[in-house]
C-alpha positions as CSV (number, residue, x, y, z in Angstrom):
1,X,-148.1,57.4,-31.1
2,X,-145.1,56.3,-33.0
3,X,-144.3,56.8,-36.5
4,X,-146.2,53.7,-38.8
5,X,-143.2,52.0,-40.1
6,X,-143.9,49.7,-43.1
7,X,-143.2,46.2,-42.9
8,X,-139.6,45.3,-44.3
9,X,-138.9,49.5,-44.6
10,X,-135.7,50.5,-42.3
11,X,-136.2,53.6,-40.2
12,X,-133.3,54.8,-38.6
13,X,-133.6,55.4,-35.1
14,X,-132.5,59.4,-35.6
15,X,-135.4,59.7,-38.4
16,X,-137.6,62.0,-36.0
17,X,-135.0,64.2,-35.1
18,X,-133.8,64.2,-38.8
19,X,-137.5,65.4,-40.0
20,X,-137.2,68.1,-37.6
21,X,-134.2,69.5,-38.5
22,X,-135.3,68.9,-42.2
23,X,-138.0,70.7,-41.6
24,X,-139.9,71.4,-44.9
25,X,-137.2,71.0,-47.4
26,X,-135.5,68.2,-45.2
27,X,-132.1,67.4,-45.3
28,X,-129.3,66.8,-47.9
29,X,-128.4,63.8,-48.7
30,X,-125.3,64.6,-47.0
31,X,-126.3,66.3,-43.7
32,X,-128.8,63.6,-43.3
33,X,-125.6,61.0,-43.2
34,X,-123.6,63.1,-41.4
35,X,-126.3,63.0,-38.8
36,X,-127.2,59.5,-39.0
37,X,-123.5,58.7,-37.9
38,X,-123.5,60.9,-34.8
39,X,-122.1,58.6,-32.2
40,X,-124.7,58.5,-29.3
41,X,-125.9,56.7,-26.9
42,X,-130.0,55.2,-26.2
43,X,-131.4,56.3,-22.8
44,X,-134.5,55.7,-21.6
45,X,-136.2,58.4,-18.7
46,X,-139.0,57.2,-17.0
47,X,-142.1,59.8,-15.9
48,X,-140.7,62.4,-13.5
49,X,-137.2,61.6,-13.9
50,X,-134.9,64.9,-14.4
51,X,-132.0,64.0,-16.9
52,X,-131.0,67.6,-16.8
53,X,-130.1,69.5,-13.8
54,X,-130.2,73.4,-13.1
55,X,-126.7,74.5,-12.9
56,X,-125.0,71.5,-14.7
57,X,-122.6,71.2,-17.4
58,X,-123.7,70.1,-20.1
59,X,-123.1,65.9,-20.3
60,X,-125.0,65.8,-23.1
61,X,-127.2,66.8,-26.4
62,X,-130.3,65.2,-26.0
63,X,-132.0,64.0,-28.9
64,X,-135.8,63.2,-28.1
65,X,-137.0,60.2,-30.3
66,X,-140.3,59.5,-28.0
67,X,-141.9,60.7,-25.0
68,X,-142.5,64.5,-23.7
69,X,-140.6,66.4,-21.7
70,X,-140.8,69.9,-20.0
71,X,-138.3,72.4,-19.7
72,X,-139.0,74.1,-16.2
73,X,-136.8,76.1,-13.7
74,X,-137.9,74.6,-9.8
75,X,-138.0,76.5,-7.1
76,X,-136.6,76.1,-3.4
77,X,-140.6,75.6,-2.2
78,X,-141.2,73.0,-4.9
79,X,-143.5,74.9,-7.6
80,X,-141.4,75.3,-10.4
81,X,-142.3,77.3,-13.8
82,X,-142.9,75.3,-16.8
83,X,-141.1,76.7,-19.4
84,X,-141.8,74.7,-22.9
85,X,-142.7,71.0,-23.6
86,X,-140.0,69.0,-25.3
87,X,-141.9,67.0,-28.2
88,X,-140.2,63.8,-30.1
89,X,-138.1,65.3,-33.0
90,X,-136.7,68.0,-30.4
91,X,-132.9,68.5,-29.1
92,X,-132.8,69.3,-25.3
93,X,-129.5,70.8,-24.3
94,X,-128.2,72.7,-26.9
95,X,-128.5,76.5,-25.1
96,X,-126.2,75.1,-22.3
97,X,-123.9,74.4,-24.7
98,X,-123.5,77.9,-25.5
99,X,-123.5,79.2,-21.7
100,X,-121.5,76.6,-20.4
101,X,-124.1,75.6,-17.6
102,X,-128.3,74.6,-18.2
103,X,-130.4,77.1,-16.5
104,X,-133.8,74.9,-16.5
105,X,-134.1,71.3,-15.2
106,X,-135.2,69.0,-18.3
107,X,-137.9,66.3,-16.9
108,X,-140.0,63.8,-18.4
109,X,-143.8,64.0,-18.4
110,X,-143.8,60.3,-19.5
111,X,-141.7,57.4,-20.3
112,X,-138.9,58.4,-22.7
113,X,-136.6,57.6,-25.7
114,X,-133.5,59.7,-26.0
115,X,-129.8,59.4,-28.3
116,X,-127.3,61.3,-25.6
117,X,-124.6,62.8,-28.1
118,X,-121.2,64.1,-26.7
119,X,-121.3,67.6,-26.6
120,X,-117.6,67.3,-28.5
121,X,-119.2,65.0,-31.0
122,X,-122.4,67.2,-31.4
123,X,-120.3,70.3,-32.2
124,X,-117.6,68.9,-34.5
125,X,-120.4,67.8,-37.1
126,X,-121.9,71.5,-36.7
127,X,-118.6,72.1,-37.5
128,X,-118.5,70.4,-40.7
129,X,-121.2,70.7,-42.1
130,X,-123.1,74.4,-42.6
131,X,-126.2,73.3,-43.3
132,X,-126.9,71.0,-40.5
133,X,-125.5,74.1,-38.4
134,X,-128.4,76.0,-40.0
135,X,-130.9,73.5,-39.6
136,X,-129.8,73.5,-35.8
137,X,-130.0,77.3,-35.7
138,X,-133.9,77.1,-37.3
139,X,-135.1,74.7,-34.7
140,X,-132.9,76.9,-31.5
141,X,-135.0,79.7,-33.0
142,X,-138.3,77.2,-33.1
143,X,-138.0,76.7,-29.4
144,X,-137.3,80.6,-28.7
145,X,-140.8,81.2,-30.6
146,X,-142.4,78.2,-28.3
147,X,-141.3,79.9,-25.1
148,X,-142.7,83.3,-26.3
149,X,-145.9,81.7,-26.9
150,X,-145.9,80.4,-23.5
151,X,-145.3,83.7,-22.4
152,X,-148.5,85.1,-24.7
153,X,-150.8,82.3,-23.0
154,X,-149.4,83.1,-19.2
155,X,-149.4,86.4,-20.0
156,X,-152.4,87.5,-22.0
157,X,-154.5,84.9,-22.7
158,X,-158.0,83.7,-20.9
159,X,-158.2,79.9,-19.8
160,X,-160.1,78.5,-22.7
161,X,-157.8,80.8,-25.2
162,X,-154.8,78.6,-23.1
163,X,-155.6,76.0,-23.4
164,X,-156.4,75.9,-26.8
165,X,-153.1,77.6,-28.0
166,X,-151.0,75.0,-26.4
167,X,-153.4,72.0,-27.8
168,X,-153.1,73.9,-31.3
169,X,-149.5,74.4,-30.9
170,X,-147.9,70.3,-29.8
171,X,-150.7,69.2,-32.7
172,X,-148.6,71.4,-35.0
173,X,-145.4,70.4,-33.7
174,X,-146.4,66.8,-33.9
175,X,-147.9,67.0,-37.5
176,X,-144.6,68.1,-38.5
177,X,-142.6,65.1,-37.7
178,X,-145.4,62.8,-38.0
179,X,-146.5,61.7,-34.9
180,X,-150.6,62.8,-35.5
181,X,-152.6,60.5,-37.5
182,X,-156.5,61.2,-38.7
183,X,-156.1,64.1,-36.0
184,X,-155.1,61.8,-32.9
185,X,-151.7,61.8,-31.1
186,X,-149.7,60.9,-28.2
187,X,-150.9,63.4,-25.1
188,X,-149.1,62.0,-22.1
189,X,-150.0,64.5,-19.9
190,X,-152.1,64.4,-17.0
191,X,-155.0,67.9,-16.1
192,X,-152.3,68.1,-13.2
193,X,-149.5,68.3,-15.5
194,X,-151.6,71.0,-17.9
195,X,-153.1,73.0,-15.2
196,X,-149.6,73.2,-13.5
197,X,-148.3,74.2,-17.7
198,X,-150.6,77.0,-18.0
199,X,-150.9,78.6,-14.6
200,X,-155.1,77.7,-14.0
201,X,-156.6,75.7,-11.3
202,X,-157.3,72.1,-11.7
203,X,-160.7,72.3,-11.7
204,X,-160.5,75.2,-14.3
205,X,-158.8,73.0,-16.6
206,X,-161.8,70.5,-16.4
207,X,-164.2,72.9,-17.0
208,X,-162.5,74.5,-19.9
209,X,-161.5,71.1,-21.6
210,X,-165.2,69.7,-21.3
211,X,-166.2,72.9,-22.9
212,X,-163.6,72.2,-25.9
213,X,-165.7,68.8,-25.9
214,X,-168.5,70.1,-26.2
215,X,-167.7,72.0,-28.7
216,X,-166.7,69.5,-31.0
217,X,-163.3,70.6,-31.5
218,X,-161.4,68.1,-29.3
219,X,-161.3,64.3,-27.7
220,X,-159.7,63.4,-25.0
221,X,-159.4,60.1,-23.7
222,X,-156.7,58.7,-21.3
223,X,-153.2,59.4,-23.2
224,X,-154.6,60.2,-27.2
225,X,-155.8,63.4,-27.9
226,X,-157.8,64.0,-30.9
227,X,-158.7,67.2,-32.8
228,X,-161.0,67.5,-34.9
229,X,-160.6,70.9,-36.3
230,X,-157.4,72.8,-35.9
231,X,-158.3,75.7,-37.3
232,X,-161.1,76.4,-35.5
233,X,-159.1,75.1,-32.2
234,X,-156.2,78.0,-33.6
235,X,-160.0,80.6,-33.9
236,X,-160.4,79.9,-30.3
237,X,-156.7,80.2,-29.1
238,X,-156.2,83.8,-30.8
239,X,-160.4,85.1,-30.2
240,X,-158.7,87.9,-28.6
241,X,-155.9,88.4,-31.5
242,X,-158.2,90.5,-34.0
């Protein structure tokens, strides 16, 4: 679901990324410009494509405007280990940056929009201005906390509590850069794609999503997901918290 843009109202193309970085204070007036003028480039990825490699340089920062992606490390037998999900309003790239080489492959769960920035580029505004470099650093530590909650679910949690947790979670990240409206959003993923996410069985995930139906606390038809009460979804995700 893209962001409702109201007739004769200009948008820029970056807005997404820029409410991320913003996050609840937003940006300056300033950082917001600075970030606006980042020279990049538009790329589209289609479903399955990888547009970042294990073991490469970095090319570039990816700026997600629309469409999912996973972070995941493959493996020589073809599983692979599905790190975090890669939402509209995320930067993909930036840790390589830092180690000189990616150590996941970046692919697309569905069709994509994407601003490649030069890595040169990217770092000279960070540069220059402070508190984009500190928004930056608030969402690099955003996606540290999303990988340690994929940890918790591999790790501790039952199916259902899975499930839910992640549901609760992209709903969250979503709302923030408003791509959920009246509870509904994008979900491009398939029960392959978030059986193969959180470690369970396909027919596990069935079970446990038509039990979230049932419950009332969830929708799910084709590509829009709907919930209807997050906080009882979140009551679910943590029943073994407290």
């Amino acid at each position: 679901m893209r962001d409702q843009i109201k007739t004769g109202e200009f948008v820029h193309p970056l807005s997404v990324c820029a409410n991320n970085l913003g996050g609840e204070r937003g940006l300056t007036r300033e950082d917001e410009n600075a970030f606006f003028t980042l020279p990049h480039t538009p790329m589209d990825a289609r479903r399955g494509q990888e547009f970042v490699a294990v073991g490469a340089k970095p090319r570039a920062v990816f700026l997600v405007l629309d469409g999912w992606a996973m972070r995941c490390v493959p493996l020589a037998d073809g599983r692979r280990q599905i790190l975090s999900v890669a939402l509209p309003g995320d930067i993909v790239g930036l840790d390589s940056l830092a180690i000189g080489t990616s150590d996941y492959a970046a692919v697309a769960f569905s069709h994509m929009s994407l601003a490649a920035v030069e890595p040169s580029a990217f770092l000279r505004v960070m540069t220059e201005r402070s508190g984009l470099r500190d928004c930056v650093n608030r969402v690099e530590a955003l996606e540290a906390l999303h990988m340690r909650n994929q940890i918790l679910r591999l790790g501790r949690l039952n199916a259902k509590e899975r499930i839910a947790h992640f549901l609760w979670e992209v709903h969250g990240r979503l709302a923030r850069v408003g791509r959920v409206e009246d509870g509904m959003m994008s979900f491009p993923m398939t029960q392959t794609d978030l059986s193969d996410a959180l470690g369970l069985s396909l027919v596990h995930t069935n079970r446990q999503l038509q039990e979230l139906r049932r419950d009332d606390l969830i929708t799910l038809r084709r590509d829009r997901l709907t919930i209807h009460a997050p906080d009882r979804l979140r009551e679910v995700a943590l029943a073994g918290a407290g």
